[in-house]
C-alpha positions in Angstrom: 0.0 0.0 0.0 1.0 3.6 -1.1 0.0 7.0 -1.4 2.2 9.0 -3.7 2.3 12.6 -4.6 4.8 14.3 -7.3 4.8 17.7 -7.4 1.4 18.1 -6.2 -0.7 21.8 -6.4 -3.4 23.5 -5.4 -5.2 26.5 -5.6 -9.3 27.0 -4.7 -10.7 29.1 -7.3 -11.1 32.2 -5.4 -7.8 32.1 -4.2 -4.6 33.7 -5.5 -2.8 31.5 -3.5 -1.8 28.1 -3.9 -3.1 26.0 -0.3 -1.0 23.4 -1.8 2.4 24.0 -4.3 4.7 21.7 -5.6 3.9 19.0 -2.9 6.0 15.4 -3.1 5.8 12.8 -1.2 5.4 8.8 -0.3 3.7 7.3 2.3 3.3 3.5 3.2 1.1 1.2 4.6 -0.8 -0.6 6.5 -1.1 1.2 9.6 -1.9 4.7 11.1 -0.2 7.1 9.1 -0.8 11.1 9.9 -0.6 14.2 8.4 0.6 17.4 10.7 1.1 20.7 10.4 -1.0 24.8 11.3 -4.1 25.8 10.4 -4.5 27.0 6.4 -1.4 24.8 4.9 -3.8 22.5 2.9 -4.4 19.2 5.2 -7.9 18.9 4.7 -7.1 20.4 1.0 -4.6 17.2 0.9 -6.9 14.4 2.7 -10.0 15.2 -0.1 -7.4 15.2 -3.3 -6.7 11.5 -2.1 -10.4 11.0 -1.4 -11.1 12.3 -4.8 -13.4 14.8 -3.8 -11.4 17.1 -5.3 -10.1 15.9 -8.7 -8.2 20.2 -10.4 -4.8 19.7 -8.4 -2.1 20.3 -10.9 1.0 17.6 -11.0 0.5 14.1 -9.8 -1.2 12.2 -6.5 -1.8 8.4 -7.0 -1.6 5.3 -4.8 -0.8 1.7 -5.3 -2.4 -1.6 -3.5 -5.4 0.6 -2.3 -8.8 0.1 -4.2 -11.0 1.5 -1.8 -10.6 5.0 0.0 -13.3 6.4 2.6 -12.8 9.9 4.2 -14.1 10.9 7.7 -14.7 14.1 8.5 -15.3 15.6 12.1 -17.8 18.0 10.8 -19.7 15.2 8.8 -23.4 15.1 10.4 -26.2 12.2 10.4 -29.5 11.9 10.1 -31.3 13.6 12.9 -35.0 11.8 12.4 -33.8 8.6 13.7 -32.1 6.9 16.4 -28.1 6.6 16.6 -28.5 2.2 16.5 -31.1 2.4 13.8 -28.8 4.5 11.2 -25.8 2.5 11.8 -28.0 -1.1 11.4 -28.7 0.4 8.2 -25.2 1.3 6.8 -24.0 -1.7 8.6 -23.6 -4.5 5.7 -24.6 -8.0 5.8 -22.3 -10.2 8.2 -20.5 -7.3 10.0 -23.1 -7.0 13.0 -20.8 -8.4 15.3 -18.2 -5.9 14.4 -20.9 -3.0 15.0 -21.6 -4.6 18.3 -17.9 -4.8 19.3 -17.3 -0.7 18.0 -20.2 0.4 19.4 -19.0 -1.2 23.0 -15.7 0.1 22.2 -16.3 4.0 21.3 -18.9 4.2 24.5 -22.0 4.6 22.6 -24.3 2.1 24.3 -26.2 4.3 26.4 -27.1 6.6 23.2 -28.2 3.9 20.6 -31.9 4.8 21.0 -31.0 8.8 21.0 -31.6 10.6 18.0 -28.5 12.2 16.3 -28.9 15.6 17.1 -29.5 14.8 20.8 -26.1 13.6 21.4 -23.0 15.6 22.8 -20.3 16.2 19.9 -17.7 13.9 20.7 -20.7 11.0 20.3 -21.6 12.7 16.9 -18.4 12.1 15.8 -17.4 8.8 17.7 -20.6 7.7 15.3 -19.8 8.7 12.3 -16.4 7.5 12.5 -18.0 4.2 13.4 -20.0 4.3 10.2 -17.0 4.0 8.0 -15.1 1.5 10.2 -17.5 -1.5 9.6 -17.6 -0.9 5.8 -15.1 -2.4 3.2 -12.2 -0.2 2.9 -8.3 0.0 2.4 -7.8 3.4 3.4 -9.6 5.6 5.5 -8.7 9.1 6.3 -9.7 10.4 9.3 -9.6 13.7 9.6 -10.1 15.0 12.7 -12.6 12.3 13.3 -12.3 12.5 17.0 -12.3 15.9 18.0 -14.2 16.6 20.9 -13.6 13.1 22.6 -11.4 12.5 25.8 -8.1 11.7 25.3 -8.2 8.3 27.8 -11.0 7.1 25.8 -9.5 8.5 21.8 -6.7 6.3 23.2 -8.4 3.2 23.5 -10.0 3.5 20.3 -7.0 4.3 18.6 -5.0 1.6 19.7 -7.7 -1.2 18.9 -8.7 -0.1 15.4 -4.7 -0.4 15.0 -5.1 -3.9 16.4 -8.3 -5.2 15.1 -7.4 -3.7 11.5 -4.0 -4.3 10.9 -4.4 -5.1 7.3 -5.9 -1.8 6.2 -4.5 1.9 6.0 -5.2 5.1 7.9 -4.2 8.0 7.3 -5.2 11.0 10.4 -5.7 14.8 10.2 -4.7 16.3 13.5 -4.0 19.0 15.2 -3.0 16.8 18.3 0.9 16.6 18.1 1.3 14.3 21.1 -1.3 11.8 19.5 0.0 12.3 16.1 3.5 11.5 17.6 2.5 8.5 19.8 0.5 6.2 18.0 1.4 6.9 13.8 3.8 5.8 12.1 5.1 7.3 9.1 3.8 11.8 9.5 3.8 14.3 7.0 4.4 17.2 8.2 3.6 20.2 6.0 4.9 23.7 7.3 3.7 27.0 6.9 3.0 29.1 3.7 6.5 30.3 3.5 7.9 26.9 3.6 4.9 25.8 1.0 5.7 22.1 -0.8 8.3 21.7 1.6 6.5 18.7 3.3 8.4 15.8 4.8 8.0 12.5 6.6 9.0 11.9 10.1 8.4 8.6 12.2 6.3 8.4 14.9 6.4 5.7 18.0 3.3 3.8 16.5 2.4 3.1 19.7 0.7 -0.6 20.0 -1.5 -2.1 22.1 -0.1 -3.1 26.1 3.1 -1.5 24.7 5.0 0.6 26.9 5.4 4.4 26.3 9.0 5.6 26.2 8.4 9.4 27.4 11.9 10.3 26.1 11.4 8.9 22.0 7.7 10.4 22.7 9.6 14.1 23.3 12.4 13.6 20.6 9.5 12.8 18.0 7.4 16.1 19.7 10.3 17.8 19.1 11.2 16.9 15.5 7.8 17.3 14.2 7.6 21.1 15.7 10.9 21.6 14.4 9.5 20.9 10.8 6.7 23.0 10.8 
């Protein structure tokens, strides 16, 4: 599995500035990959060019071993009409209901499967939706910042047993969270600010596993080389 981009731009039309410009880059999988950097440098802009949501960039972006790519967005909203458990027994296909049963006992939602969508706190909003896409057929799903608004003990947990009970598939995570970004991803691409434009690079994280033991001081080095790349 691959994501590659070659001299990759990007400019909204009522821009005069490129979000993206001249952006290269490979990334590998399987496993939690990330994308990092501030506000405005074109992650999101990045995240839906792979998606193919948005399909004007100039140069190249193309992957290899990935068929399949679903993208999660934190701001992405249900249906509010019916309850949480009925929309996800819907989208949930054939065979996977055990899977449902084990996310939905895993991301905390139990107590809110008969509450409608738009009666639940944020964090549950987007704990569901990002539970939507996990029991569907994918290679690669892009999370971007799919679990904003959710603790960090329990956006722990979740992290580190999607990365166990998927470890065949790739994912790639829009955050602003450095110290998650660092802990639990593997391969980040860090893209700086709009002076250092399509000067992106990949740094390693810990990739953090499950009942593994964190190593403060590789944690702080990897804090510390990331900012350093902004």
């Amino acid at each position: 599995m691959q994501i590659i981009s070659n001299n990759l731009s990007f400019q909204y039309p009522d821009s005069d500035t490129k979000v993206i410009n001249s952006l290269s880059f490979s990334m590998h999988g399987p496993g939690f990959n990330a994308v990092f950097g501030p506000s405005g440098v074109g992650k999101t802009s990045l995240a839906r060019i792979i998606a193919g949501s948005i399909t004007d960039q100039e140069g190249d972006m193309y992957t290899k071993g990935i068929t399949t790519i679903l993208y999660s967005y934190n701001m992405e909203r249900l249906p509010g009409w019916s309850s949480i458990g009925t929309l996800l027994q819907q989208v949930t296909p054939p065979g996977r209901e055990a899977l449902l049963e084990e996310l939905i006992e895993l991301f905390a939602l139990q107590n809110v499967m008969d509450s409608p969508f738009t009666r639940i706190s944020l964090g549950q909003q987007n704990r569901s939706n990002l539970l939507r896409y996990l029991v569907q057929d994918f290679d690669l799903l892009i999370m971007d910042e799919s679990l904003a608004n959710v603790d960090e003990k329990l956006r722990q947990t979740i992290l580190l047993h999607i990365k166990e009970r998927f470890p065949d598939r790739m994912f790639l995570s829009i955050s602003h969270n450095l110290m998650e970004v660092a802990t639990f991803c593997k391969e980040i691409l860090v893209l700086g600010t709009r002076e250092k434009s399509g000067k992106g690079c990949i740094l390693q994280g810990l990739d953090l596993q499950q009942d593994a033991v964190l190593d403060k001081d590789r944690l702080d080095q990897s804090m510390l080389e990331v900012m350093n790349a902004c």
